[in-house]
Residue, then its C-alpha position, 0 to 999 in steps of 0.5 A: x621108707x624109699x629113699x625119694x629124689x627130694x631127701x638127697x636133694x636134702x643131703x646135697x644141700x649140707x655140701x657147699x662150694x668153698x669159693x663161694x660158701x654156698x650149697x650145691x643145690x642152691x648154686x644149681x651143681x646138681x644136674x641130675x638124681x636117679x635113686x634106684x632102691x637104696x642106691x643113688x646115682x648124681x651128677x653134679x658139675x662145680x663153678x669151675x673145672x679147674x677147681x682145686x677141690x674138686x675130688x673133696x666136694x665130690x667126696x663130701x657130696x657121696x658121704x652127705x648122700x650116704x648119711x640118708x636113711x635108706x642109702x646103702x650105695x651112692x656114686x657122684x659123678x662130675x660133669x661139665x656137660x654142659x658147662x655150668x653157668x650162674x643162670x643156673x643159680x636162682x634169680x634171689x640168689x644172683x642178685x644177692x650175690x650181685x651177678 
């Protein structure tokens, strides 16, 4: 079965932002997914790009993408271009969390 850009979506949803106890996916951290075959390239960017934790989050992010059926090779690549900003968290979420 071919690995598809929703089922690492998926696995990026178990991957969450310490800070805020939220998941990348849902904070809107993931910028981009390019599943070629069985390997997958991911862009995602963190809520701060002095995070203490910013090689663990990208480290959880690779070993949750490998953990998809399909996935032999996965690379997390951190960007912050363009910056992330909470307009990229659903509109649910932002008021939930008072933003």
């Amino acid at each position: 079965m071919a690995v598809t850009e929703k089922d690492v979506q998926e696995a990026l949803k178990t991957v969450k932002d310490p800070e805020l106890g939220l998941n990348l996916v849902v904070l809107g951290l993931v910028y981009d997914i390019d599943v070629q075959g069985a390997h997958v390239d991911t862009r995602i960017s963190l809520t701060s790009p002095m995070c203490p934790v910013a090689d663990q989050i990208v480290e959880n992010a690779e070993a949750a993408i490998l953990g998809v059926d399909g996935v032999e090779t996965a690379k997390v690549q951190l960007t912050f271009d363009p910056p992330w900003t909470p307009e990229r968290i659903s509109p649910l979420i932002r008021s939930s969390l008072g933003l």
